[in-house]
ZATIGU-377215 format. One record per residue: x, y, z of N, C-alpha, C in turn; residue in one letter. Coordinates in steps of 0.2 Angstrom, whole numbers, padded with zeros to 4 digits, always signed. Layout:
<nodes>
XYZXYZXYZA/...
</nodes>
This chain:
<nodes>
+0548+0765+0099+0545+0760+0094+0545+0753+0097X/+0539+0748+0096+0539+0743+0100+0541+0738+0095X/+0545+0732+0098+0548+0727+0095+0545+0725+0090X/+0539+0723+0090+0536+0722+0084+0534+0727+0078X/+0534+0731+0079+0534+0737+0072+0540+0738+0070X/+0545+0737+0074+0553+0739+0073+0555+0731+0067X/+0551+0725+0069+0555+0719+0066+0552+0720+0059X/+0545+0720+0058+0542+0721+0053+0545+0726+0048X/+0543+0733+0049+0544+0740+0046+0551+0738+0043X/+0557+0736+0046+0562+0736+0045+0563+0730+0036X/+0560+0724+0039+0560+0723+0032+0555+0721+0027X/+0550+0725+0029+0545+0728+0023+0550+0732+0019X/+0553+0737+0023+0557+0741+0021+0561+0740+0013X/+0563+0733+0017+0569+0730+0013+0565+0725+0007X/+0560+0729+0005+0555+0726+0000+0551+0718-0001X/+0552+0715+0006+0550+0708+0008+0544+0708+0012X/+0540+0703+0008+0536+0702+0011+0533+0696+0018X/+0532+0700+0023+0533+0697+0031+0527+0696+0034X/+0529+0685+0036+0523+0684+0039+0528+0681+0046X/+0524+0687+0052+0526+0687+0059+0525+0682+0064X/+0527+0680+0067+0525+0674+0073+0529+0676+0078X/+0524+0683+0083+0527+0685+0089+0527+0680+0092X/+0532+0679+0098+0531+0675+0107+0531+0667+0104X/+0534+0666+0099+0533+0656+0095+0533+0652+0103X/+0537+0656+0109+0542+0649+0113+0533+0647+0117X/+0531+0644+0118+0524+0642+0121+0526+0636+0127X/+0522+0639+0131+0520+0634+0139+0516+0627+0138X/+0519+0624+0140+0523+0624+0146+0530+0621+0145X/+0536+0623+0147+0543+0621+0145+0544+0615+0148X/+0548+0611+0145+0551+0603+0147+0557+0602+0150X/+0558+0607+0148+0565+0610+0152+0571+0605+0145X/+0569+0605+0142+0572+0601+0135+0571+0605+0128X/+0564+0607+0127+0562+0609+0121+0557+0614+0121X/+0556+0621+0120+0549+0624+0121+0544+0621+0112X/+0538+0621+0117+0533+0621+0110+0534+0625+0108X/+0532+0625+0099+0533+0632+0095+0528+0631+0092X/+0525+0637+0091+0518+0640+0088+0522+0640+0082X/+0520+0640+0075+0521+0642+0069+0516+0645+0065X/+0517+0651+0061+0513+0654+0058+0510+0648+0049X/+0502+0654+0047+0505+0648+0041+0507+0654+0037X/+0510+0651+0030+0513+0654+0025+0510+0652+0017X/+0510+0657+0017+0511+0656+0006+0514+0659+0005X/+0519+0655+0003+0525+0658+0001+0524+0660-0006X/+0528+0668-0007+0530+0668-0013+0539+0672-0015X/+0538+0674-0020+0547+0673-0022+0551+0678-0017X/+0547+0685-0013+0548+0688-0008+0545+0687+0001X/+0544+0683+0000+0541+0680+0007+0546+0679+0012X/+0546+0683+0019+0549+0679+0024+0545+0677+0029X/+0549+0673+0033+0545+0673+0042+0552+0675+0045X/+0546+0681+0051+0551+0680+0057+0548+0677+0065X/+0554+0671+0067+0551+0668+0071+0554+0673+0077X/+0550+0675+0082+0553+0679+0088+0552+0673+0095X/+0559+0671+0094+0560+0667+0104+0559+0673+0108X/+0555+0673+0111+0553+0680+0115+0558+0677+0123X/+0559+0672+0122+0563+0667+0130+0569+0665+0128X/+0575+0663+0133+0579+0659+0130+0577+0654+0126X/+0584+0650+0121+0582+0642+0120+0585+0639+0123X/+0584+0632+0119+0587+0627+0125+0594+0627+0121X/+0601+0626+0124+0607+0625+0119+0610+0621+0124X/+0613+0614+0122+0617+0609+0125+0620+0605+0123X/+0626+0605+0124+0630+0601+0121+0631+0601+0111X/+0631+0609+0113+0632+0613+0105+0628+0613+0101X/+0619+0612+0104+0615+0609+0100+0610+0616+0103X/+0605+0616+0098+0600+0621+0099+0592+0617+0099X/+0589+0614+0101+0585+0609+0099+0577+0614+0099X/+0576+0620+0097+0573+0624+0097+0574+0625+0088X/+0580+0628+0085+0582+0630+0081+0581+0622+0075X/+0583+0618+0079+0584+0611+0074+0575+0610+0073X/+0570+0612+0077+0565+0610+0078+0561+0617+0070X/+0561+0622+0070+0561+0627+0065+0564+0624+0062X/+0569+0623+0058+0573+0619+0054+0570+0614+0049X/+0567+0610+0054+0564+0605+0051+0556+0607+0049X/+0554+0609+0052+0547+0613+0051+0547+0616+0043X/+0550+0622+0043+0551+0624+0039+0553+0620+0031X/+0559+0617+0031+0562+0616+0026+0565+0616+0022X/+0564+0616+0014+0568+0619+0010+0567+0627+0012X/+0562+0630+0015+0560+0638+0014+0564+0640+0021X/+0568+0637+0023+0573+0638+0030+0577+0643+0027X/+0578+0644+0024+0584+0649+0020+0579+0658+0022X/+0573+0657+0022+0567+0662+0021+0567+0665+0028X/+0569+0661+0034+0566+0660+0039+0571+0667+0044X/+0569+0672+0048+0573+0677+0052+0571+0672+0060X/+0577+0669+0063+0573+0669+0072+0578+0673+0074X/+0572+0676+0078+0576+0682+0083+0577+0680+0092X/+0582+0681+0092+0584+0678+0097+0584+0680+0106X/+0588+0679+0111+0588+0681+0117+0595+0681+0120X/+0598+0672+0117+0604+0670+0121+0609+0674+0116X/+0614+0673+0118+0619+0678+0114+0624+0674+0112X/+0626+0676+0106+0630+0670+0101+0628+0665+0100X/+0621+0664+0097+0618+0657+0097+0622+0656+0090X/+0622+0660+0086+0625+0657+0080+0633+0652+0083X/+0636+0651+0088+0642+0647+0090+0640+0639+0091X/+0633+0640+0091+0629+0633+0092+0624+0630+0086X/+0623+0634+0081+0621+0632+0075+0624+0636+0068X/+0623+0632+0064+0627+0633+0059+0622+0634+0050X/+0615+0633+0051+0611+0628+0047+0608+0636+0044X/+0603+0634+0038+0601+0640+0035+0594+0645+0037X/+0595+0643+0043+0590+0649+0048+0595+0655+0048X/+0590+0659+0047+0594+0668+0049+0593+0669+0059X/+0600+0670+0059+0599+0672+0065+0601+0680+0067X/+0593+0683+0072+0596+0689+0074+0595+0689+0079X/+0601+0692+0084+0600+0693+0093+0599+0700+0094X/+0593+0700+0098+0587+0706+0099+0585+0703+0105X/+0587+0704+0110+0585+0704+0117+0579+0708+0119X/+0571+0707+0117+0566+0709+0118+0565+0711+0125X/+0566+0706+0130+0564+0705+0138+0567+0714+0140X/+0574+0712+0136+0582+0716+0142+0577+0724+0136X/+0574+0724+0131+0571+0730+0126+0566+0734+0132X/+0560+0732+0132+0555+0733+0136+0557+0735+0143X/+0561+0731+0148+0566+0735+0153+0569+0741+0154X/+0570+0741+0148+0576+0747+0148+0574+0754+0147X/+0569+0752+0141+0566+0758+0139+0561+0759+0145X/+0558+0756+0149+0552+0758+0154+0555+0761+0159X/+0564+0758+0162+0566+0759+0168+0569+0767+0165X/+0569+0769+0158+0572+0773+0159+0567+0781+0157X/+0562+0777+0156+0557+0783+0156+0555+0785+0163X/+0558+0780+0170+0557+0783+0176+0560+0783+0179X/+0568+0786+0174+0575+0787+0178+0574+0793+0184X/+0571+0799+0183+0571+0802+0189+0566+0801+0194X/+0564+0796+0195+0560+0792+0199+0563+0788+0203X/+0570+0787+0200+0571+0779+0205+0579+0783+0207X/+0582+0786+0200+0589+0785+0200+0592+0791+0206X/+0589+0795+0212+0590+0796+0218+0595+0793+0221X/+0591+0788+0221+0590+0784+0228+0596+0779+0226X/+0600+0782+0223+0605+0776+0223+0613+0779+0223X/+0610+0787+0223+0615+0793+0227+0615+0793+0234X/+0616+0789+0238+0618+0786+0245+0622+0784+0248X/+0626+0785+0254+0631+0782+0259+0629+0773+0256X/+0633+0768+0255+0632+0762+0253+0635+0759+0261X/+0630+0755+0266+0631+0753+0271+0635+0745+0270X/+0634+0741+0265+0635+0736+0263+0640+0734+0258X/+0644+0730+0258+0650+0728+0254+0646+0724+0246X/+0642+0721+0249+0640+0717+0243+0634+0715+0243X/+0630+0710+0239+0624+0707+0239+0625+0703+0234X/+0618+0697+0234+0619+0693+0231+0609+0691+0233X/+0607+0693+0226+0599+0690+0227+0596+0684+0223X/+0595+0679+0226+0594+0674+0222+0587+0670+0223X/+0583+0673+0218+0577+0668+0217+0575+0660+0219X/+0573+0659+0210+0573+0651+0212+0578+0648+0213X/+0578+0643+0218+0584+0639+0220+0586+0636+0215X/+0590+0638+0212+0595+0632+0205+0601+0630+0208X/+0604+0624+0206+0609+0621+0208+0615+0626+0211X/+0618+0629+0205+0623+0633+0205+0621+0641+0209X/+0615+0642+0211+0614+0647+0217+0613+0644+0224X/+0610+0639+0226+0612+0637+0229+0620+0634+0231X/+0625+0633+0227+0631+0632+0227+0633+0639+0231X/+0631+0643+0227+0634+0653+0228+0633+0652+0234X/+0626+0653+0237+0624+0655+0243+0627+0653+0249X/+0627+0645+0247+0632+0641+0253+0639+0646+0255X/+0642+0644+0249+0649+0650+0252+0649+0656+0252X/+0643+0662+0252+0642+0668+0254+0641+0668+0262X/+0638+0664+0264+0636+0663+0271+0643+0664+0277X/+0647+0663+0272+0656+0663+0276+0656+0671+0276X/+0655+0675+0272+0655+0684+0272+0650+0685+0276X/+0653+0692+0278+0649+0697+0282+0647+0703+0278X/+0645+0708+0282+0645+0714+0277+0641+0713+0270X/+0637+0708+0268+0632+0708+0263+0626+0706+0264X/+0621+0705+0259+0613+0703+0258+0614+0699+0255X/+0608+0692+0258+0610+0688+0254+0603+0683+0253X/+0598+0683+0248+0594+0678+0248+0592+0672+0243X/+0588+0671+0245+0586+0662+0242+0579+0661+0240X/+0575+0665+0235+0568+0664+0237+0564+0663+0244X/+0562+0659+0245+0556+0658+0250+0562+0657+0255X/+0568+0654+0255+0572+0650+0260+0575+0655+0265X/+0577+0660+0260+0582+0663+0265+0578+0670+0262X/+0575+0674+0264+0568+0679+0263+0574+0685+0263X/+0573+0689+0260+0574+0698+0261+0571+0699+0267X/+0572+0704+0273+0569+0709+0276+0563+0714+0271X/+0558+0712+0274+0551+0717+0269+0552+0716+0263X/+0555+0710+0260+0553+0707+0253+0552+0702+0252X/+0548+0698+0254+0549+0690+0255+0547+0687+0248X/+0551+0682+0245+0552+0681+0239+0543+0679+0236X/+0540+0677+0242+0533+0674+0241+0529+0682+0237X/+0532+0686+0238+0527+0691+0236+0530+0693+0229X/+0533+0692+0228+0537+0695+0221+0534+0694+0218X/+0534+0699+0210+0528+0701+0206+0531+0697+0200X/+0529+0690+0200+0531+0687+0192+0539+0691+0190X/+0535+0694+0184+0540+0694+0178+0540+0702+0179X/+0535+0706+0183+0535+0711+0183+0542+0715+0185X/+0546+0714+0183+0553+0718+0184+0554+0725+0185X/+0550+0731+0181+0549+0737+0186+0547+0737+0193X/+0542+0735+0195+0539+0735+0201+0546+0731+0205X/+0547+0724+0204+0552+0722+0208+0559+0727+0209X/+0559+0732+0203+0566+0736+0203+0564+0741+0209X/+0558+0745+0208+0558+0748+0212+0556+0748+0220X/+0555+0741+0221+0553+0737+0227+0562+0737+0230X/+0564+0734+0226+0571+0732+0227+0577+0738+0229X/+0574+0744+0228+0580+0749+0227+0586+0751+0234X/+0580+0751+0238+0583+0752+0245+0591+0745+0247X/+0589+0739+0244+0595+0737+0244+0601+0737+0237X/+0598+0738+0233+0603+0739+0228+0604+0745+0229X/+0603+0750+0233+0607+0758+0233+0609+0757+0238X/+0610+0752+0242+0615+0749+0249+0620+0745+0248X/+0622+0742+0243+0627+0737+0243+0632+0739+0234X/+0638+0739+0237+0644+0742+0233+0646+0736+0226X/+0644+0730+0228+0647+0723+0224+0641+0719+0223X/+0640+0718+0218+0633+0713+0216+0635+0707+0212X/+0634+0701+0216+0635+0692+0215+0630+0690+0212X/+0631+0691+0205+0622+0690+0203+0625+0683+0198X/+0619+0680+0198+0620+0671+0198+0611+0673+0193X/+0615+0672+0187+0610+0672+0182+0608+0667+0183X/+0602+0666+0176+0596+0662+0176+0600+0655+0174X/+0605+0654+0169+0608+0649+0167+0614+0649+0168X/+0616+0642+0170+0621+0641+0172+0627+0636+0165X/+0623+0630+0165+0625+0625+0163+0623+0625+0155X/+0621+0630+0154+0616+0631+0148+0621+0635+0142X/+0625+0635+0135+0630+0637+0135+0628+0638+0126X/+0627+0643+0122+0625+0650+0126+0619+0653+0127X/+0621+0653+0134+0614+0658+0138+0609+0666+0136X/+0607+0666+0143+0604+0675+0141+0608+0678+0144X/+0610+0684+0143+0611+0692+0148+0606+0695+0151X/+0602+0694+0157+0594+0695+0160+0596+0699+0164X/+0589+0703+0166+0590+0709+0169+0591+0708+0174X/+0593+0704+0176+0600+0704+0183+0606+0704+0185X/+0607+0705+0176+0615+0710+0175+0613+0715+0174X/+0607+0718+0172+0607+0726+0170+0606+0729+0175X/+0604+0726+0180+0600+0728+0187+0607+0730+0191X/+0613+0727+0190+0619+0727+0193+0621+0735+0190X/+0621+0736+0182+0626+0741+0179+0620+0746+0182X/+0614+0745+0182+0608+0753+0183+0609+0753+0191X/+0608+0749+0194+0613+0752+0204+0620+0754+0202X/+0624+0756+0199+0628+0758+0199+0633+0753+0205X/+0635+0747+0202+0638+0740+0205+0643+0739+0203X/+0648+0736+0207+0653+0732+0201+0651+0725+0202X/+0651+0723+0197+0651+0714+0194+0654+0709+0197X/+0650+0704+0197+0654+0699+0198+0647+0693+0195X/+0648+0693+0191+0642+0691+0185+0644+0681+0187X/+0638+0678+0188+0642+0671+0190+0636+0668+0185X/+0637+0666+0178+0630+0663+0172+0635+0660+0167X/+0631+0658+0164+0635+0653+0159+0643+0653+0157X/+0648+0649+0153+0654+0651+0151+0652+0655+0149X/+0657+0659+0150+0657+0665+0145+0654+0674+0146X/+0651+0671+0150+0644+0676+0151+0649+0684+0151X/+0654+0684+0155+0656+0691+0156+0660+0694+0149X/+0663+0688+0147+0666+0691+0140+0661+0695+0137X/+0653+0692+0135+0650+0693+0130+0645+0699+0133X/+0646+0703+0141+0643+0709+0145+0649+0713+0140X/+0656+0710+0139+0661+0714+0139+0662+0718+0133X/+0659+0712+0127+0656+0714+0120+0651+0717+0117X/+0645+0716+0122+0640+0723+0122+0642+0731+0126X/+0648+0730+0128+0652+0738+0127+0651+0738+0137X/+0651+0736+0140+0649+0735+0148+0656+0735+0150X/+0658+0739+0155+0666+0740+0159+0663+0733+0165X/+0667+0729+0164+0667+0723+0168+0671+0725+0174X/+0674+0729+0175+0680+0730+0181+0686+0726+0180X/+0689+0725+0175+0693+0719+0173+0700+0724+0179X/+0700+0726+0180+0705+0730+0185+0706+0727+0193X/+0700+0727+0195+0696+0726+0200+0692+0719+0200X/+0689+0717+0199+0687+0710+0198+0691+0703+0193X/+0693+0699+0198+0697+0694+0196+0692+0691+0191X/+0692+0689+0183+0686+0688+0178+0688+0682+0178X/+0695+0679+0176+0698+0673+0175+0694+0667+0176X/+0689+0668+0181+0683+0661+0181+0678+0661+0175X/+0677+0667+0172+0672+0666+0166+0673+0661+0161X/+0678+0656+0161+0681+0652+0157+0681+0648+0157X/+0679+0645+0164+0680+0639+0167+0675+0634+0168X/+0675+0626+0169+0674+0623+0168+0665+0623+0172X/+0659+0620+0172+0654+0621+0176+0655+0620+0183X/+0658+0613+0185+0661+0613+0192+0664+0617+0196X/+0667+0621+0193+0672+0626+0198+0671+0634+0196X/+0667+0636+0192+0665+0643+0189+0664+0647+0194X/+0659+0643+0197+0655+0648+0202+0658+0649+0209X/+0664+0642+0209+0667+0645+0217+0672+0648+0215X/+0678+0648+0209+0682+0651+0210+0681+0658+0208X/+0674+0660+0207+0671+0669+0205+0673+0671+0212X/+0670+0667+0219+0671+0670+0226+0678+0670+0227X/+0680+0664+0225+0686+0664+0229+0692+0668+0227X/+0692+0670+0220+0698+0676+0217+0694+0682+0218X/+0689+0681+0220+0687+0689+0221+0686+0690+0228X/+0689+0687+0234+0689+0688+0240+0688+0693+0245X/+0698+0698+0239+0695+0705+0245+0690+0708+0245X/+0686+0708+0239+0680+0714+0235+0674+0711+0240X/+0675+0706+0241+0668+0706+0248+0671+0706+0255X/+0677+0708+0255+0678+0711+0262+0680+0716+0265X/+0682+0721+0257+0685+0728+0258+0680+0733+0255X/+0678+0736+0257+0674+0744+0255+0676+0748+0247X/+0673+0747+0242+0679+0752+0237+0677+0757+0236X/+0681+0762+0234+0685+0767+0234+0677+0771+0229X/+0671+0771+0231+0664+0774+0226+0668+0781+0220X/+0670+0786+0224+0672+0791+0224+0677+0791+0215X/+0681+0786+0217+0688+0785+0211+0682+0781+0207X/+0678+0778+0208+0676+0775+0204+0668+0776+0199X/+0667+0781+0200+0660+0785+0199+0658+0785+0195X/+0663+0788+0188+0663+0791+0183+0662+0784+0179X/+0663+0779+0179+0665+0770+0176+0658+0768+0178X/+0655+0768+0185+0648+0765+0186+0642+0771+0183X/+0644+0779+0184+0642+0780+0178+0639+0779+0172X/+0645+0775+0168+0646+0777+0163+0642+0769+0161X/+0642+0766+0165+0637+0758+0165+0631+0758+0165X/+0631+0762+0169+0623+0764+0169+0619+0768+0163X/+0623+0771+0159+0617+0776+0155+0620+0770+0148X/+0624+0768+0150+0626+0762+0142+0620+0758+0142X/+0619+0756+0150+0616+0751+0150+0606+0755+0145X/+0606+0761+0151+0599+0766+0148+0599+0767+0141X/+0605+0767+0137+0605+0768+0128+0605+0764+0125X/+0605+0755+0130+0606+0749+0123+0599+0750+0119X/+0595+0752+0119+0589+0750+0115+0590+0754+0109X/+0594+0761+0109+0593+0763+0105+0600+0760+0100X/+0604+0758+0102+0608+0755+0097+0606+0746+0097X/+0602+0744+0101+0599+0739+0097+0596+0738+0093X/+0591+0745+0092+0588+0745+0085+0591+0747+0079X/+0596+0752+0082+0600+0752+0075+0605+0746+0073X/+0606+0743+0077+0610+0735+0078+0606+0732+0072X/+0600+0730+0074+0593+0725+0070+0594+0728+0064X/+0594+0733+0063+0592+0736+0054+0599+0733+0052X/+0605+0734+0055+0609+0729+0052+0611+0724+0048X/+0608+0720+0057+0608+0715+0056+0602+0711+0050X/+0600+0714+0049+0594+0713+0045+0597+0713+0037X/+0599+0716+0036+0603+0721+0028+0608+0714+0029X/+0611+0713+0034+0618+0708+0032+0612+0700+0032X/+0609+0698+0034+0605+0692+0036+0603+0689+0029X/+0600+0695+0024+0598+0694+0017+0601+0694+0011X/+0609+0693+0014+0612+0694+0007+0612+0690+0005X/
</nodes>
């Protein structure tokens, strides 16, 4: 079912009448606020809106200024109002009488595509792993930059930087947008080469962020983690039901300060990018990451009906 008949039908359901406003977040971002589309409404005694952030929002320094911005739009009928969300635990950051449901649309549409062409891809990830690690980093943001610098001291991994520091036969100049399949399956040859994935999510300093498909891309290669994004970020992979390797991977960074997050991921986790692990004891765990990751859709849509039933009381 597509996200939009699933938001709908859910609380039509619920005997309320629903007026939608897909994709609200609108271009061009300020890197402060996104513009928001608002639908119009006539309200009546069963009326809702549901606004869908199809992107992250902005959240700093405990503020949502996306959410304050619907808030005020709306007003007294803010009580009426569903947004559906991307970052995770945004309610930690707002308090006010917007409904908040987290429904990760992006990480939806991923999952279900990458897993209708699981026997297409998931071979090839059944292979001798020549590499210890990897670490693929797009756009140069501060805190990948940081990463990359002190990866340059290991051996035995892949390491890139968009245009800067180029993949072998993938040069980031050619990379297909947002098209994430394509990129998966472009990509496959080095993620079914490399044991430990140093993935340096889209937000760093952003607090609370998204889970993007650059953690799922880790759990569907059958990876162990070393997830380097927002405070927090590993806890909340941990709460969406994900085996973080808390055995094997030192996590004790996830908590820490924006300054020192990122190096002290490498630095307690030293040996893991200079020893081989054990694929074999571990099989059954990266397994078991992978198809959790393959069945979050269908328990986020039974999640949303929930969360829906509880949103309206």
């Amino acid at each position: 079912m597509h996200y939009n008949s699933l938001f709908i039908n859910t609380f039509q359901n619920l005997n309320f009448s629903v007026v939608y406003q897909p994709s609200c977040l609108q271009q061009p971002y300020n890197q402060q606020c996104w513009p928001i589309q608002y639908p119009k409404v006539a309200w009546s005694n069963n009326t809702i809106v549901i606004m869908h952030c199809q992107d992250f929002v902005s959240t700093q320094n405990q503020r949502c200024l996306e959410l304050v911005a619907i808030e005020q739009h709306f007003g007294v009928w803010s009580d009426r109002v569903i947004v559906i969300h991307w970052n995770y635990n945004l309610q930690s950051v707002y308090t006010g009488p917007l409904r908040l449901i987290y429904f990760p649309t992006h990480s939806y549409e991923l999952l279900i595509n990458l897993g209708n062409t699981f026997s297409d891809w998931s071979k090839q990830l059944h292979t001798p792993r020549q590499y210890i690690w990897q670490s693929l980093n797009g756009l140069p943001r501060p805190h990948r930059r940081s990463v990359v610098k002190k990866l340059k001291q290991y051996s035995m991994g892949i390491l890139s930087l968009g245009t800067e520091i180029p993949l072998d036969n993938y040069d980031y100049s050619t990379y297909f947008g947002c098209d994430n399949e394509t990129n998966w399956q472009r990509l496959l040859p080095v993620y079914g080469n490399c044991d430990v994935n140093i993935v340096t999510e889209t937000q760093y300093t952003e607090c609370p962020g998204i889970i993007s498909e650059k953690t799922l891309m880790c759990f569907l290669a059958l990876q162990i983690p070393i997830v380097i994004g927002y405070k927090g970020i590993v806890d909340h992979c941990r709460q969406l039901g994900f085996d973080m390797f808390d055995d094997l991977v030192d996590n004790s960074y996830d908590q820490l300060d924006n300054y020192i997050r990122w190096k002290q991921a490498l630095e307690s986790n030293h040996r893991l990018l200079t020893n081989k692990i054990n694929r074999l004891k571990l099989s059954d765990r990266l397994l078991a990451n992978q198809q959790h990751a393959l069945n979050w859709p269908s328990r986020m849509r039974s999640n949303f009906e929930q969360q829906a039933v509880a949103a309206m009381r």
